[in-house]
C-alpha positions as CSV (number, residue, x, y, z in Angstrom):
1,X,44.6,-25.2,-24.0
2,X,46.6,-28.2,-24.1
3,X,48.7,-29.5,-27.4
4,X,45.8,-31.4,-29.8
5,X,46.7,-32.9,-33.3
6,X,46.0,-30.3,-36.1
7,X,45.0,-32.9,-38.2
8,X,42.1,-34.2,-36.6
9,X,40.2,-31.2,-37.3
10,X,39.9,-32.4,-40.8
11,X,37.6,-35.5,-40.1
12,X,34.1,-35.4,-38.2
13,X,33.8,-37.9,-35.6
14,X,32.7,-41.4,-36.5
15,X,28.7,-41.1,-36.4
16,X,26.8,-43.9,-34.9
17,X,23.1,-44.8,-37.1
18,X,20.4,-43.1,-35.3
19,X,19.0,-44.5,-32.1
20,X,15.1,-44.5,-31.7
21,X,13.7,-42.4,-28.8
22,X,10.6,-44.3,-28.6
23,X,9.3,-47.3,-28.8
24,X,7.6,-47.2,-31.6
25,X,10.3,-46.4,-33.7
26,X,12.1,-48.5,-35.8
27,X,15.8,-48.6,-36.3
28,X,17.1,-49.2,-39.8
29,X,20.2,-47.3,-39.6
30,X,23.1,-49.6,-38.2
31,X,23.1,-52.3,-40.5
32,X,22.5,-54.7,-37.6
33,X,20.8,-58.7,-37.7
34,X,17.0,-58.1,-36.7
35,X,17.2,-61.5,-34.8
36,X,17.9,-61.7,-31.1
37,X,20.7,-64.1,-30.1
38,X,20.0,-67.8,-30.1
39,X,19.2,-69.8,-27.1
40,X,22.4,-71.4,-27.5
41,X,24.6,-68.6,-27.5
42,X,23.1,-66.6,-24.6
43,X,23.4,-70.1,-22.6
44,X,27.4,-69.6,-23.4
45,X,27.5,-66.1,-22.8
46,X,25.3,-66.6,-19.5
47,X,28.0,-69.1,-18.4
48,X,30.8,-66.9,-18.8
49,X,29.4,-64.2,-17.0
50,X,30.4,-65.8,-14.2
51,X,34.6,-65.2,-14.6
52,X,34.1,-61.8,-15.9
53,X,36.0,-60.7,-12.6
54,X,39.3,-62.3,-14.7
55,X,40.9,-60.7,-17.6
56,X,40.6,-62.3,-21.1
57,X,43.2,-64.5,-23.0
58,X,44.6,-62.1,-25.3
59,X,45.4,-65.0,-27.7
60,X,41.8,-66.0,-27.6
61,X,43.8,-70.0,-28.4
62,X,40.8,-71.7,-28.7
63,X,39.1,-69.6,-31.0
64,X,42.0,-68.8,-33.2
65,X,42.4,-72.5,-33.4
66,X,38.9,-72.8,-34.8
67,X,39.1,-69.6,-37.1
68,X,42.3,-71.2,-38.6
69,X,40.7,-74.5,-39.5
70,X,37.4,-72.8,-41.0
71,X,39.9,-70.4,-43.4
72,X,42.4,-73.2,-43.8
73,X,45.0,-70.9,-42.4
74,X,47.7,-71.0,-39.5
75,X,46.2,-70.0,-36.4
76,X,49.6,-67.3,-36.8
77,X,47.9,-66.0,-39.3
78,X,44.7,-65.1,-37.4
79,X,44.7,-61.7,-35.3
80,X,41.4,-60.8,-33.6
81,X,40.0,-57.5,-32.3
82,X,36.7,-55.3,-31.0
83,X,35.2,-55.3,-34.3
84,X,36.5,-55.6,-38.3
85,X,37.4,-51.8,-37.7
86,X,39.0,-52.2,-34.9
87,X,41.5,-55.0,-36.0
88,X,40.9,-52.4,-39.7
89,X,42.9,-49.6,-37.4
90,X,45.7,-52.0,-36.6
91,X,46.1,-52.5,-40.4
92,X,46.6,-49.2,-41.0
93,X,48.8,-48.4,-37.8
94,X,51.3,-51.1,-38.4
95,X,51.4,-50.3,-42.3
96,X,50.9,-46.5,-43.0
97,X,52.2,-43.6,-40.8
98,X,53.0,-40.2,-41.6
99,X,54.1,-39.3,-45.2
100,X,52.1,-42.5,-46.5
101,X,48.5,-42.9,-47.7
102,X,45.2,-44.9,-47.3
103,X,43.6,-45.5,-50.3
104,X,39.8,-46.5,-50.1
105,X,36.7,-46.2,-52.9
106,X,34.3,-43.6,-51.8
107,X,31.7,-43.4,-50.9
108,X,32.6,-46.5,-48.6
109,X,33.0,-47.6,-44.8
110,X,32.9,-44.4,-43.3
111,X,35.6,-45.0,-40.8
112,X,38.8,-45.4,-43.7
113,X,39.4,-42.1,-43.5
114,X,39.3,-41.6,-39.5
115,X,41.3,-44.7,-39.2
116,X,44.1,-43.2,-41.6
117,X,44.1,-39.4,-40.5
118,X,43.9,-41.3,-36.6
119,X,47.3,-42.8,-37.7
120,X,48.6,-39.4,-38.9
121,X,48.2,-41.2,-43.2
122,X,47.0,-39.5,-45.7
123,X,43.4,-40.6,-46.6
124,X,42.9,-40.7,-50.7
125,X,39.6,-41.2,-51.7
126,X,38.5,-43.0,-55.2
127,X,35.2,-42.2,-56.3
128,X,32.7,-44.9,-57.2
129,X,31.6,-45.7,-60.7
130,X,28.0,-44.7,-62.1
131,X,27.1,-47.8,-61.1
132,X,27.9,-47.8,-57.3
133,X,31.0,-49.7,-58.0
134,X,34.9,-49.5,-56.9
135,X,36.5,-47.6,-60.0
136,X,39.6,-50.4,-59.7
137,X,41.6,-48.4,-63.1
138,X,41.3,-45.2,-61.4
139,X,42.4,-46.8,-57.7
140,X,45.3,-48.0,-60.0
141,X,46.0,-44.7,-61.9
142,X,46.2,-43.5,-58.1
143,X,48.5,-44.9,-56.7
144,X,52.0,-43.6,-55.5
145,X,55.2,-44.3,-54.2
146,X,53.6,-42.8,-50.9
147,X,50.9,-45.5,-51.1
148,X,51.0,-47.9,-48.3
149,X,47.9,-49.6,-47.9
150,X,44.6,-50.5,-50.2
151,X,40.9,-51.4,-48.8
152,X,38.8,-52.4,-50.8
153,X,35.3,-53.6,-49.4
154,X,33.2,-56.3,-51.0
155,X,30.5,-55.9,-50.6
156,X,30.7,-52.2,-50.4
157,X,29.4,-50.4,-47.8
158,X,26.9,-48.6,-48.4
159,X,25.9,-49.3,-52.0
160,X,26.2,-53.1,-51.7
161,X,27.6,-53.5,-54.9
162,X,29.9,-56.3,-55.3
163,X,33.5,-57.2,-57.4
164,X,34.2,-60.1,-59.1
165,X,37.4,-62.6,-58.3
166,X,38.4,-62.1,-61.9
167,X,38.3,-58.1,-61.5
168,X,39.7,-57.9,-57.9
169,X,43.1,-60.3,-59.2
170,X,43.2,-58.2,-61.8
171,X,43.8,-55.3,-59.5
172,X,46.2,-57.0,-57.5
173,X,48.8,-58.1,-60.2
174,X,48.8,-54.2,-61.0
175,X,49.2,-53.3,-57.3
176,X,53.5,-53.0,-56.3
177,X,53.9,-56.1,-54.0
178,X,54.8,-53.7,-51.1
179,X,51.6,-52.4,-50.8
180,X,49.2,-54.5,-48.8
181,X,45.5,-54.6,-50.0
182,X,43.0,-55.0,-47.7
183,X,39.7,-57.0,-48.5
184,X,37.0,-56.0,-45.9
185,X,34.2,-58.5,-45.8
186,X,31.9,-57.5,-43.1
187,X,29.0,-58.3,-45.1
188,X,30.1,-61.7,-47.0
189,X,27.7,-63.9,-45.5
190,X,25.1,-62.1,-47.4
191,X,26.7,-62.5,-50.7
192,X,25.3,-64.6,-53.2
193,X,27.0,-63.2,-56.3
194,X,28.3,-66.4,-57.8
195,X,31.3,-64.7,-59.2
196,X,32.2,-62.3,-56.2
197,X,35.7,-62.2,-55.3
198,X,36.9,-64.4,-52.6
199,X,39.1,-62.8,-50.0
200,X,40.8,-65.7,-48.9
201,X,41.6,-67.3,-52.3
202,X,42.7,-64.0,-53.3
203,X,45.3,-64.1,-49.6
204,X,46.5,-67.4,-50.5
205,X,47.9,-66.4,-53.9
206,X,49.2,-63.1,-53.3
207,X,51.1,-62.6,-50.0
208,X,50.5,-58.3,-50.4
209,X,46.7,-59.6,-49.5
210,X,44.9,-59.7,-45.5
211,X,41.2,-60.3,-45.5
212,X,39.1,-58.9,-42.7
213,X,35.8,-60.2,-41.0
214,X,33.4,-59.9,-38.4
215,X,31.3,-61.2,-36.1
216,X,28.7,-58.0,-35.8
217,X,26.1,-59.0,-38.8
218,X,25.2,-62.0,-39.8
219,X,26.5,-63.6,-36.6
220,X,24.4,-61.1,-34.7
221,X,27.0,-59.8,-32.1
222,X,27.3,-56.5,-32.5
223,X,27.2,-55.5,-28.9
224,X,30.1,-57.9,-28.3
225,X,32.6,-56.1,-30.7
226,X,34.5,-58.9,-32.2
227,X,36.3,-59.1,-35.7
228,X,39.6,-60.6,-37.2
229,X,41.9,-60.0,-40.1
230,X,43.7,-63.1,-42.3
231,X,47.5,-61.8,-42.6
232,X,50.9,-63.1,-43.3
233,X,52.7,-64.1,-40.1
234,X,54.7,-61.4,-40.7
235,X,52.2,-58.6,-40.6
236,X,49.9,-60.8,-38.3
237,X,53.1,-60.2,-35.9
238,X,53.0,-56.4,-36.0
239,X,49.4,-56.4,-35.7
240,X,49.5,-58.0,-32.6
241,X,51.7,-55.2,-31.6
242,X,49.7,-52.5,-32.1
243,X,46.2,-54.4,-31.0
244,X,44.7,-52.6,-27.6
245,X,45.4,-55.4,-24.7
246,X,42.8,-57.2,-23.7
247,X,40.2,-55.5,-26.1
248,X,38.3,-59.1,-27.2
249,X,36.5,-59.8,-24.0
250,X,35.7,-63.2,-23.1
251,X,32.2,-62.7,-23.3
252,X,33.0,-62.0,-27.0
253,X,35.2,-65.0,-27.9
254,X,32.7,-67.1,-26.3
255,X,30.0,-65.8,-28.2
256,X,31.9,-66.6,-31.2
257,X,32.6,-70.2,-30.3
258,X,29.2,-70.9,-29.8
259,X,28.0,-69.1,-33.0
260,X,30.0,-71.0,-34.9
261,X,28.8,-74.1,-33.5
262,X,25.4,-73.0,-34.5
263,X,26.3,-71.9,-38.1
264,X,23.4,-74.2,-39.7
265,X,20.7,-72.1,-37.6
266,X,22.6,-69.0,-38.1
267,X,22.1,-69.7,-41.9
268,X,18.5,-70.4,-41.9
269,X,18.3,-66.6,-40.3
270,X,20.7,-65.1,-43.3
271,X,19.1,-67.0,-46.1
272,X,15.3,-65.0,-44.5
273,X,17.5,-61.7,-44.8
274,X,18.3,-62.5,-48.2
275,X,15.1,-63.1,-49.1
276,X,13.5,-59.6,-47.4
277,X,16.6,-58.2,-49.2
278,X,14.8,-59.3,-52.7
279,X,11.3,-58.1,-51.8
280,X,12.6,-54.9,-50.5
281,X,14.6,-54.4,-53.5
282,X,11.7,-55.4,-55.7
283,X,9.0,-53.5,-53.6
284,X,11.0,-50.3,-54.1
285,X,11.7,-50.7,-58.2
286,X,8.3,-51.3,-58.4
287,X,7.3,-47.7,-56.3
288,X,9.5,-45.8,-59.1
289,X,13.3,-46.1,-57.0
290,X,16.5,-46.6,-59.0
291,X,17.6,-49.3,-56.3
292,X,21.2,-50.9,-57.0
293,X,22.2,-54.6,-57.1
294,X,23.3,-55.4,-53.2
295,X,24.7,-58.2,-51.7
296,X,24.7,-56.8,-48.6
297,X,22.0,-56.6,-45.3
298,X,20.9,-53.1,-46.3
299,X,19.8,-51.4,-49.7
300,X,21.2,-48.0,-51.2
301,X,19.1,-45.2,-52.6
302,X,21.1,-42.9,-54.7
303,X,19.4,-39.9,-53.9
304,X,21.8,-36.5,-54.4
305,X,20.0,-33.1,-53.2
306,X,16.9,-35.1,-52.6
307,X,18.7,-37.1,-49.8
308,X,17.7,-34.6,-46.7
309,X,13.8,-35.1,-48.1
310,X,13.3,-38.1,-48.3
311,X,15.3,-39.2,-44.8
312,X,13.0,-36.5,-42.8
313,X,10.0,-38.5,-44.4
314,X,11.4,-41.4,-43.3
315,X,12.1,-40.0,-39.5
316,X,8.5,-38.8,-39.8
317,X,7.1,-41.8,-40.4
318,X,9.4,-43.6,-37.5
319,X,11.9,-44.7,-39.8
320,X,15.4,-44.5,-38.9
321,X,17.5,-45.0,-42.1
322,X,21.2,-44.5,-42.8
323,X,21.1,-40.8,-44.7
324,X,24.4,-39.5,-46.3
325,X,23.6,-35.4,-46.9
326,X,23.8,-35.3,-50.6
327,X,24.1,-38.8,-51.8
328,X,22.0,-41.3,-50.8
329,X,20.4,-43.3,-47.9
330,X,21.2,-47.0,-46.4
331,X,18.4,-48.7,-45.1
332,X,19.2,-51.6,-43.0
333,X,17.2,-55.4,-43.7
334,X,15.0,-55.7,-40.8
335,X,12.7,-57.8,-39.7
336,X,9.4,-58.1,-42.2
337,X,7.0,-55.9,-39.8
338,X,10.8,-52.9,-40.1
339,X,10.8,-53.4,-44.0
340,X,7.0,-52.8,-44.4
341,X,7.3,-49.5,-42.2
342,X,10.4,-48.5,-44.7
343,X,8.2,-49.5,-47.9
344,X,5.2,-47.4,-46.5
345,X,7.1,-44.7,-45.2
346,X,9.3,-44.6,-48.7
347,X,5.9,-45.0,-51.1
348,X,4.5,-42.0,-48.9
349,X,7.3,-39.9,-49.7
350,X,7.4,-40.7,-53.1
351,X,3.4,-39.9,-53.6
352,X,3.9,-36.3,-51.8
353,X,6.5,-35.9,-54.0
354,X,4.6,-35.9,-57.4
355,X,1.2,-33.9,-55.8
């Protein structure tokens, strides 16, 4: 057998939200935007189809230049790649290596602690707060002269739950300047916490700050894998350095361009999320589940022992959901005719339950 890292034995692979087998199955399980693409973007993407016989621009100049201007930023400043996590891994390889460590809340983005084992870091894992929460005092009380890098996602994934500016700065002033904290944002377009933390004010006042982003959700192009991270030029420089050539297609940064030129439509579609996000929400309270606060495109059940249960009631009932064994399930916002399924399926669970 040939040499293989040790170390990897320690992590399960990443695991992808169930794929429906049928038809009449409906997938709530990837966090992805119900809608299809708009006619505008799949014009631009139909065009470009056309050179895909020529490699990418690995700058990706043009959209760069147009990522700078919307974050106010130096287009130095901007380093794309195939998804937030993707352009999340060059964080960590360019900052932690072995003898350092990745701290992260937990439960959060699954894919921290590959990402840091993957680059040979030690993961450290912060449990939430009873309230779904990042526990920001005991993230503090944990950190070490081995700590090298901090994410901290807002809104969480998978509870949703949010942090406030005043909280998250806070943190930071207690963080040592030399370790770079990481505000992942995948799901920021959905946020309408009025005092939420703000990545990019956050970046601009403390230079131990990079804010990532994405393209996948509320943009709708998650089969285009395409993501960026706001850094000092410094570590925007070494990120660059460890990106995988060529790994933005140009189907992807065109998709982007044109998405951004349609962000007034793309808004109409996040503001109906939103809204299904408040009747699921309410829907489920009213059925009798303890359903947290989120700011996010999904909802979180906290659900312990009971977790396994209920998500083979759901699969029953041709609902694929987002089930953590022994804590919870993450059901994705879906279109109105996906949430109803999930509210059926989840008020049929709950009636077995008390027969």
């Amino acid at each position: 057998m040939v040499k293989q890292r040790s170390a990897l034995d320690s992590i399960p692979a990443y695991k992808q939200g169930a794929m429906p087998s049928t038809s009449d199955v409906v997938k709530l399980s990837s966090n992805e935007n119900p809608f299809p693409p708009l006619a505008s973007v799949r014009a631009a993407v139909a065009e470009e189809l056309e050179r895909i016989h020529l490699y990418p621009s690995m700058a990706a100049p043009e959209l760069t230049s147009r990522v700078a201007t919307l974050q106010g930023v130096e287009p130095e400043n901007i380093v794309f790649g195939a998804g937030s996590v993707e352009v999340a891994t060059q964080l960590v390889q360019a900052s932690a290596g072995e003898g350092d460590e990745v701290m992260f809340a937990w439960r959060s983005f699954e894919a921290y602690p590959i990402i840091a084992i993957g680059a040979g870091a030690t993961p450290v894992q912060v449990p939430l707060t009873a309230d779904e929460r990042h526990d920001l005092d005991a993230m503090v009380d944990a950190i070490t002269d081995r700590t090298a890098i901090i994410f901290v996602c807002n809104p969480n994934n998978p509870t949703g739950a949010t942090l406030t500016h005043a909280e998250v700065r806070a943190f930071i002033t207690r963080v040592p300047s030399d370790v770079l904290v990481v505000i992942d944002e995948a799901y920021e377009h959905f946020n309408r916490d009025a005092e939420t933390a703000i990545g990019i004010d956050l970046y601009r006042e403390f230079p131990n700050v990079a804010v990532l982003h994405t393209f996948s959700k509320a943009y709708g192009l998650a089969g285009l894998r395409i993501g960026y991270a706001v850094a000092q030029a410094d570590v925007a420089a070494n990120l660059r350095k460890v990106s995988v050539p060529f790994a933005v297609s140009a189907l992807a940064q065109t998709a982007a361009l044109a998405s951004l030129d349609a962000e007034a439509e793309l808004g109409e579609r996040i503001d109906d999320i939103v809204s299904e996000r408040t009747r699921v929400t309410e829907e489920l309270r009213a059925q009798g589940w303890n359903v947290g606060e989120s700011q996010a495109n999904f909802v979180w059940l906290r659900l312990g022992d009971d977790t396994e249960r209920i998500d083979a009631g759901l699969t029953g009932s041709g609902v694929l959901a987002r089930a953590f064994p022994g804590e919870g399930i993450r059901i994705t916002i879906g279109s109105p005719e996906a949430n109803g399924r999930a509210l059926a399926a989840l008020a049929g669970v709950r009636q077995e339950a008390t027969r």
